[in-house]
C-alpha positions as CSV (number, residue, x, y, z in Angstrom):
1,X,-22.3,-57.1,-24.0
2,X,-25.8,-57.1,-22.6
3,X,-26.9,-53.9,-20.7
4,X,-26.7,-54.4,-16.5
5,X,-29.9,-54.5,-15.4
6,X,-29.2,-51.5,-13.4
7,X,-28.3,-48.8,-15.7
8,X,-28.5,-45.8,-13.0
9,X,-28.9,-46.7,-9.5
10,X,-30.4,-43.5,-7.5
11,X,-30.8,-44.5,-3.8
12,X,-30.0,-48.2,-2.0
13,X,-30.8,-48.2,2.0
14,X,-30.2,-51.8,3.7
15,X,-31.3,-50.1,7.2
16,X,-28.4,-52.5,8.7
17,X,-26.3,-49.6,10.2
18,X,-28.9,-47.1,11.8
19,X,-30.9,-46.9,14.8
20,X,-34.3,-45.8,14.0
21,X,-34.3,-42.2,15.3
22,X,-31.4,-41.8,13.0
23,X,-33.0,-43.3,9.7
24,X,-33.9,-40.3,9.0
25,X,-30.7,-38.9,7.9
26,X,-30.5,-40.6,4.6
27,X,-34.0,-39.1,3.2
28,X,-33.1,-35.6,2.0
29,X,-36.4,-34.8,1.5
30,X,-36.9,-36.2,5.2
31,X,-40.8,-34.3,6.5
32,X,-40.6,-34.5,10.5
33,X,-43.8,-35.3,11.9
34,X,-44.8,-37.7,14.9
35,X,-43.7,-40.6,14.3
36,X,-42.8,-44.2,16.3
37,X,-41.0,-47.3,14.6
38,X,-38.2,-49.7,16.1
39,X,-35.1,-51.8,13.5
40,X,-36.4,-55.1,13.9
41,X,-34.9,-58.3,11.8
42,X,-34.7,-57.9,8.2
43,X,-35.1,-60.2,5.2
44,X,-32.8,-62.5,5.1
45,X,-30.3,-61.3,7.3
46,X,-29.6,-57.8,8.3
47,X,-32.0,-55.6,9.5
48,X,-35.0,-53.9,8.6
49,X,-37.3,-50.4,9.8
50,X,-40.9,-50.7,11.1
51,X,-43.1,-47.5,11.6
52,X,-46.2,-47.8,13.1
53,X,-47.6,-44.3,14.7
54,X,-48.4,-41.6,13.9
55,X,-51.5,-40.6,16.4
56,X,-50.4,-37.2,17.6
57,X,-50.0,-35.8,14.0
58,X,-52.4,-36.0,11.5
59,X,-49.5,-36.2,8.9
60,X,-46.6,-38.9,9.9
61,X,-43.2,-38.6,9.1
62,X,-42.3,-39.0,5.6
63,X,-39.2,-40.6,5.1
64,X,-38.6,-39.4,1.9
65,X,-35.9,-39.4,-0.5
66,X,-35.3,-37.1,-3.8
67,X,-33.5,-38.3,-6.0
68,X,-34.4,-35.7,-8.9
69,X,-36.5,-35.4,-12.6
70,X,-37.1,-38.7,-13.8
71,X,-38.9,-40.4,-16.7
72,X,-38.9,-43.9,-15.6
73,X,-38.0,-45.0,-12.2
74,X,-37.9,-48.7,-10.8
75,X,-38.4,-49.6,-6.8
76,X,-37.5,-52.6,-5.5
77,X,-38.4,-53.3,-1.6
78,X,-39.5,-56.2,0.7
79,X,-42.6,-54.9,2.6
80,X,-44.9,-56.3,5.5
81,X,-48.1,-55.0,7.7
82,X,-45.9,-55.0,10.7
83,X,-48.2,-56.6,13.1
84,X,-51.8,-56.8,13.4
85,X,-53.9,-60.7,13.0
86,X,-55.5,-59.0,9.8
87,X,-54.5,-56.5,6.9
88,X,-55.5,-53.2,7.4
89,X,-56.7,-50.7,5.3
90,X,-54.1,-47.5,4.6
91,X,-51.7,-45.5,2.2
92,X,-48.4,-46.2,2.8
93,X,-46.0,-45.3,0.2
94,X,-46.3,-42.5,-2.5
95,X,-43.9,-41.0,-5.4
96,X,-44.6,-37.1,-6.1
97,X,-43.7,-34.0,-7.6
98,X,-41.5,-31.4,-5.9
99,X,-44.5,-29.2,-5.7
100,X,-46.4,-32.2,-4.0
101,X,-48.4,-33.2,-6.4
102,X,-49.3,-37.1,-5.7
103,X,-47.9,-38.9,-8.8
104,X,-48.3,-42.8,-7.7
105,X,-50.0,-43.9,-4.9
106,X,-49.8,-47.5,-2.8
107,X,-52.9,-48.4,-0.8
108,X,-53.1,-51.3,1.2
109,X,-56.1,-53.1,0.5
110,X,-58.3,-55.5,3.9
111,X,-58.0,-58.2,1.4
112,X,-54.2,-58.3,1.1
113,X,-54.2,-56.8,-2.7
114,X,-52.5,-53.6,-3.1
115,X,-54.6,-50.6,-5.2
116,X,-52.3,-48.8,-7.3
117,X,-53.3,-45.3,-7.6
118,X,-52.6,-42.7,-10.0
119,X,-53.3,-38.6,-10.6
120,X,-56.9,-39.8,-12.0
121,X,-57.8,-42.0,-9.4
122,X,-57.2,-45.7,-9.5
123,X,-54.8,-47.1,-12.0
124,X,-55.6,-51.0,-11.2
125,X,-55.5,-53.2,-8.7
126,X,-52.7,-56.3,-8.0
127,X,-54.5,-59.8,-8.5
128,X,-52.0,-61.2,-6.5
129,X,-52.6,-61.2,-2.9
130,X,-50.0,-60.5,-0.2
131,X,-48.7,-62.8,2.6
132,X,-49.4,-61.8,6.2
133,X,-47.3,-61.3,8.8
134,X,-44.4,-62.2,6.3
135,X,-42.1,-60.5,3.6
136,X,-43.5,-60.0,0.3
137,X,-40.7,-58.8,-2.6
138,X,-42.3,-55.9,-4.6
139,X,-40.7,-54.5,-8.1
140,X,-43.0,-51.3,-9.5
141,X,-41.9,-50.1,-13.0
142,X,-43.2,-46.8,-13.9
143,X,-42.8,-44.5,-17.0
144,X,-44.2,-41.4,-16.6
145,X,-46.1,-39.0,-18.7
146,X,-49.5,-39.1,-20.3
147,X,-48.6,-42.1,-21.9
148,X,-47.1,-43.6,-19.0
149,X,-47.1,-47.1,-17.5
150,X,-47.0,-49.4,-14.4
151,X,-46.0,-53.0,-13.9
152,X,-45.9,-54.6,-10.4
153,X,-44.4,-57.7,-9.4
154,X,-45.3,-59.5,-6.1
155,X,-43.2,-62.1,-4.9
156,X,-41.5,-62.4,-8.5
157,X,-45.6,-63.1,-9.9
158,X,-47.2,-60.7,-12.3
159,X,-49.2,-58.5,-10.2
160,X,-51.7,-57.3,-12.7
161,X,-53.8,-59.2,-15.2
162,X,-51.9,-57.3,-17.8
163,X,-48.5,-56.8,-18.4
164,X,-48.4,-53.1,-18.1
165,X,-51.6,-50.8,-17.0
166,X,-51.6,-47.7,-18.5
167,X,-51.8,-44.5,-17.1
168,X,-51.8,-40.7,-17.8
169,X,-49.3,-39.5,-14.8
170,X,-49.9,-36.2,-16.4
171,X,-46.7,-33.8,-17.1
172,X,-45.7,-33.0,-14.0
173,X,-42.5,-35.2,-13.3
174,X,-41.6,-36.5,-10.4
175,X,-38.5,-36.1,-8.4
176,X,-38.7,-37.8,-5.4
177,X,-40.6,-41.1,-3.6
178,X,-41.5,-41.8,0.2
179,X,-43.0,-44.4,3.0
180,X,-44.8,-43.0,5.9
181,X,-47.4,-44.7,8.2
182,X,-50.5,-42.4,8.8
183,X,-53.3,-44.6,10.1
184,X,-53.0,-43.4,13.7
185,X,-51.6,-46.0,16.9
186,X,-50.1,-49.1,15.8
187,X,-49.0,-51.5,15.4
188,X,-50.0,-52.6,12.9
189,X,-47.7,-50.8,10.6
190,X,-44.8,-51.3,7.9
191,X,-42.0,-52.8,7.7
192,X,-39.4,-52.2,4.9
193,X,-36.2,-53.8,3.6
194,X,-34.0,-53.8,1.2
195,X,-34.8,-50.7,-0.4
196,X,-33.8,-49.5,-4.4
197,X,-34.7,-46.9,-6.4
198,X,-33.4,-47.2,-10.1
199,X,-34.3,-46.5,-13.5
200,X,-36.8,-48.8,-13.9
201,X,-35.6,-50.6,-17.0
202,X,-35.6,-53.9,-15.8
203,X,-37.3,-56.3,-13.2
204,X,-34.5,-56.8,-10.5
205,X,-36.2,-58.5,-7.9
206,X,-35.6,-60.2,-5.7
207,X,-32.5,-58.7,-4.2
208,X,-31.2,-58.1,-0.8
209,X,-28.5,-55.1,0.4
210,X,-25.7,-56.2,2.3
211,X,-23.4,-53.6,4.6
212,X,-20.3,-53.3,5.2
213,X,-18.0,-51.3,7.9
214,X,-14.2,-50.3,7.6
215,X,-11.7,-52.6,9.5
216,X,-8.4,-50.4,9.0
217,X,-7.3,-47.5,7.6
218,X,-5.6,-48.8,4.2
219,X,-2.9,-47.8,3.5
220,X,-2.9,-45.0,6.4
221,X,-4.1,-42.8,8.7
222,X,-4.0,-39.5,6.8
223,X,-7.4,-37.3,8.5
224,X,-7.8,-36.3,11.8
225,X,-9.5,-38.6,14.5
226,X,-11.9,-36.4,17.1
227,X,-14.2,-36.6,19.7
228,X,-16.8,-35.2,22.2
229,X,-16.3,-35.7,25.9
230,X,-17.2,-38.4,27.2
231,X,-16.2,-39.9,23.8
232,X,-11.7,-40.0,23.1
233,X,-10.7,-39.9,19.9
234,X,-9.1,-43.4,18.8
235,X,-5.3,-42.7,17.1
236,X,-7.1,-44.5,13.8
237,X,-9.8,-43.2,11.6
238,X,-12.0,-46.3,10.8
239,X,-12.6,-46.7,14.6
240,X,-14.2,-42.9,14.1
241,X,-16.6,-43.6,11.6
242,X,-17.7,-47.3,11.8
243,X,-21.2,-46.6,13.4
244,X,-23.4,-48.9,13.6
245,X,-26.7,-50.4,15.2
246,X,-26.6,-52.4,18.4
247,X,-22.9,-52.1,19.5
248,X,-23.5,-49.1,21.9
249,X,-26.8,-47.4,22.1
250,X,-26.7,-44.3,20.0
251,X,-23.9,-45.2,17.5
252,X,-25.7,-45.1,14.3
253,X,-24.3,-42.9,13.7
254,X,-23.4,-40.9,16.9
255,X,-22.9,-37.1,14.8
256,X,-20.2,-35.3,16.6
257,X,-19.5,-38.1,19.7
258,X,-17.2,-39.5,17.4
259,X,-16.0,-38.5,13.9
260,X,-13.1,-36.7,11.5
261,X,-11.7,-34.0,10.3
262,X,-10.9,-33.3,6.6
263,X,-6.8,-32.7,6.0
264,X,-6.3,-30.8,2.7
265,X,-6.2,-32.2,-0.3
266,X,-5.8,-35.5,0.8
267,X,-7.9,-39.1,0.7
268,X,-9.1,-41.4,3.8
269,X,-9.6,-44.6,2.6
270,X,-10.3,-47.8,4.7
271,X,-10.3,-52.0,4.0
272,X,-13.9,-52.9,4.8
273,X,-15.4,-55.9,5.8
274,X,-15.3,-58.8,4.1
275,X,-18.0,-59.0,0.6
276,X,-20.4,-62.0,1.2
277,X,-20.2,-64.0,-2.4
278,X,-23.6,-65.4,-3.3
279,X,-25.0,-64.3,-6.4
280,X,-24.4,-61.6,-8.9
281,X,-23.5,-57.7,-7.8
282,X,-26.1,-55.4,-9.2
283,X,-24.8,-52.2,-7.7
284,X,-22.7,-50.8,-4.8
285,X,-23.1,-47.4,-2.8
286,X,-20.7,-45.7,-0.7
287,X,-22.4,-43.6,2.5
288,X,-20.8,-41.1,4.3
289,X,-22.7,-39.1,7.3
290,X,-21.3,-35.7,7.9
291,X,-21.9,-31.9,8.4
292,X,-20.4,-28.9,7.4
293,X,-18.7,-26.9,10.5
294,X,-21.0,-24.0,11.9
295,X,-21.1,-21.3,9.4
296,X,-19.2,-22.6,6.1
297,X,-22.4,-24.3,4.8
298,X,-21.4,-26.0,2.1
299,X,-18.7,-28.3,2.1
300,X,-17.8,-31.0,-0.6
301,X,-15.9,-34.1,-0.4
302,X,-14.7,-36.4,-3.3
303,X,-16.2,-39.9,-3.2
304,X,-12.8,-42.4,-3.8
305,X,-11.9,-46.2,-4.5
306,X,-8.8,-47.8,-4.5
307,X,-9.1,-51.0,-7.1
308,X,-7.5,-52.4,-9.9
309,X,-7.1,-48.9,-12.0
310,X,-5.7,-46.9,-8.7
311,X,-6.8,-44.4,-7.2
312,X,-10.3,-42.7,-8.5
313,X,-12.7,-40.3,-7.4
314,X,-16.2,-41.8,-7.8
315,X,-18.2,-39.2,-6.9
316,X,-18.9,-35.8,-5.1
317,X,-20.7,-35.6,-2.4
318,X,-21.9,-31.8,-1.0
319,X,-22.7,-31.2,2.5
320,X,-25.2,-28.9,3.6
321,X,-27.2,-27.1,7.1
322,X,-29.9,-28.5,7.2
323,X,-30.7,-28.0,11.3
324,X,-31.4,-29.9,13.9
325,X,-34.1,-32.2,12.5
326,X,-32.8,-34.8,15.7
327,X,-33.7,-33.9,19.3
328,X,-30.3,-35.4,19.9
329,X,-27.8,-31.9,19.5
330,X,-24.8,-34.1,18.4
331,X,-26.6,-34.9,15.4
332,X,-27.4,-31.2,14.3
333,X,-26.6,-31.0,10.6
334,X,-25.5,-34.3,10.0
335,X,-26.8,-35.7,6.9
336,X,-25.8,-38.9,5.0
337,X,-24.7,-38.6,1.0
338,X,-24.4,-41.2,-0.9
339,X,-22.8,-42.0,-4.3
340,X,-24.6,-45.1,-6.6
341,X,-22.1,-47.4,-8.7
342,X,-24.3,-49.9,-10.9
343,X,-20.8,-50.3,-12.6
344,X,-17.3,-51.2,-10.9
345,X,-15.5,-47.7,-12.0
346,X,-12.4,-49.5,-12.7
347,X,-13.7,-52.1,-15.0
348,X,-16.8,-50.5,-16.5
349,X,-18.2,-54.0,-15.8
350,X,-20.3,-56.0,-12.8
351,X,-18.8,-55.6,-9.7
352,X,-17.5,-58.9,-8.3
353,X,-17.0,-59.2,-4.8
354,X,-13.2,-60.3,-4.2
355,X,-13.2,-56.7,-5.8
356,X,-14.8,-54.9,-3.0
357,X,-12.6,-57.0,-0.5
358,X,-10.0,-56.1,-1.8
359,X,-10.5,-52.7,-2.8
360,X,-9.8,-49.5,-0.6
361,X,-12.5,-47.3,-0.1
362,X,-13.5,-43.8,1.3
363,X,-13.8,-39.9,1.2
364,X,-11.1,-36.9,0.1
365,X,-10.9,-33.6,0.8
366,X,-12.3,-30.9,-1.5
367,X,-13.3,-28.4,1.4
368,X,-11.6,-28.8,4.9
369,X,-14.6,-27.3,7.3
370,X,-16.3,-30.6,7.6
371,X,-16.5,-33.1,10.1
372,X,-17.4,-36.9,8.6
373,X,-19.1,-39.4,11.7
374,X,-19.7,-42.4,9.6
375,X,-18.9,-44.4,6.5
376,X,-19.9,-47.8,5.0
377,X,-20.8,-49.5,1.8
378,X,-24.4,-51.4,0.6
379,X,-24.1,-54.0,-2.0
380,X,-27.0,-54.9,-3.9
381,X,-26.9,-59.1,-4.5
382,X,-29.1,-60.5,-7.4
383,X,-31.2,-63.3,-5.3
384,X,-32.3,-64.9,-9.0
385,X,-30.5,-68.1,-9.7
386,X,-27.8,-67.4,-12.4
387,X,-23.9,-67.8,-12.7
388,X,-21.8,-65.0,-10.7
389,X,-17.9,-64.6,-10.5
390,X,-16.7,-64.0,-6.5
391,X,-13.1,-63.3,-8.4
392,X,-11.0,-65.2,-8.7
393,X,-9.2,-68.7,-6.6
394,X,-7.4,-66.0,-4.0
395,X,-10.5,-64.9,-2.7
396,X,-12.0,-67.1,0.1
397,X,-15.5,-67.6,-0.4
């Protein structure tokens, strides 16, 4: 069998399911600074996150996201100046060293060409230029070392004359990427969407993330529901941790309004919404927002699925203190793990969709003092033409 194109899949973020003041908790290596954006319409459905000032602090926020000591790394995003009649000239996305240390560089270029910029100044610059005021797909290969490499891929077009560019990226490894916007009042800005970091192994673009929200608790309620006044608790646990954008303001996710409680030893799992079918599953990620209770920093949690092989944990997932980044005290600690599945764990093969319909899906209890406010799943959909299996002639696609 040919190897997946995704062979480890570090970080997916759709930005369907968050209000833009609580983007933030998915970057664990998130660097609070002034910053102003909005969730505007994404690419092809969904939604998407614009930033676009930082005037009041000569570094922005970083919304950054470590994803640990890497060799090669692949991202995959659809990117835009957010606004503005004409490109603008600024740096806007970088991959570093824990120590700092800039390892790759993106620089938007007046002309619409990106310059790709490494430890030693610039690597090369794309010959293919960018589309105003519209999405642009970008896939960025990098191996690292000082016989590394970069390949870029612009709207599924070779972005450099060559292949690959070489580059010495030096010894330091890197262990963690990150957009910002730092050229002062906006708009213009950025806009991002459908966001993947990966190995790097193979071109996946273009792709796009779809989200999806529980609908029951399958086969039953077994934690415990809880809320803050002027919030009740619901007598079901989905209704507790389906957060999303847009259906109250606040809600995604809402931290200790609404949210619950770990039972001992013991599994909540949920039916989710409905998999859209249309092209072949590259990965899946299960998210779950939570905190540890006030003093018994940390707490973990078992990732599970319910599917054809029964019940299995996929994952653990470790909740720290981490303060109140958030003006917004209901959100104090809150932080949002996630656990990457290139593979379906019950097959060892693709996903396929009537799979994830199907399938049951949530969180168990390793440690009890924890409080859980949201959880959903992103699905990463191959947009390249190709055959894909939805699963079978019971599922309604």
């Amino acid at each position: 069998m040919a190897s997946p194109p995704i062979q480890t899949l570090y970080f997916v973020d759709g930005f369907d399911l968050v209000d833009y003041d609580r983007a933030f908790l998915k970057y664990n290596g998130y660097v609070q600074g002034f910053n102003q954006g909005s969730i505007i319409s994404g690419n092809g459905g969904g939604n998407a996150i614009a930033t676009f000032n930082s005037a009041f602090d000569p570094v922005g926020a970083q919304f950054s996201r470590i994803f640990g000591l890497v060799s090669t790394l692949g991202i995959h995003m659809d990117y835009q100046q957010f606004g503005g009649s004409s490109w603008g000239a600024y740096d806007w996305y970088t991959v570093t060293a824990g120590d700092g240390t800039v390892i790759l560089k993106l620089h938007q270029r007046i002309d619409g060409l990106l310059d790709v910029i490494g430890p030693g100044g610039l690597i090369a610059t794309t010959i293919v230029p960018l589309n105003l005021g519209k999405w642009n797909n970008l896939v960025i290969l990098l191996a690292f070392g000082t016989s590394g490499s970069v390949s870029i891929f612009i709207n599924g077009v070779q972005g450099f004359a060559v292949a690959a560019e070489p580059c010495n990226f030096g010894t330091d490894p890197p262990d963690r990427a990150q957009f910002f916007w730092d050229a002062g009042f906006g708009p213009p800005g950025i806009a991002l969407d459908n966001y993947i970091l990966y190995d790097g192994l193979a071109n996946i673009g273009p792709c796009h993330v779809d989200s999806m929200l529980p609908i029951s608790d399958s086969p039953a309620t077994v934690w415990i529901p809880g809320a803050t006044s002027p919030d009740v608790p619901s007598s079901q646990c989905w209704e507790m941790v389906n957060d999303s954008e847009g259906r109250f303001p606040g809600e995604g996710p809402d931290g200790d309004f609404t949210y619950v409680s770990a039972v001992a030893t013991a599994n909540q799992t949920f039916q989710m919404q409905r998999s859209p079918c249309y092209g072949v599953v590259l990965g899946v990620a299960l998210n779950v927002c939570g905190r540890p209770l006030t003093g018994f920093s940390p707490q973990q949690f078992n990732f599970i699925a319910i599917l054809s092989a029964g019940t299995q944990s996929v994952g653990t997932g470790i909740l720290v203190s981490i303060g109140a980044i958030s003006t917004t005290p209901q959100l104090a600690d809150y932080q949002t793990v996630q656990a990457c599945l290139p593979l379906s764990p019950a097959t060892g093969q693709t996903w396929i969709d009537a799979e994830i319909t199907n399938g049951n899906f949530g969180f168990g209890s390793i440690e009890v003092k924890q409080r859980i406010t949201a959880f959903n799943i992103e699905k990463i959909t191959s947009l390249t033409p190709q055959p894909f299996n939805c699963g079978g002639a019971s599922y309604s696609y």
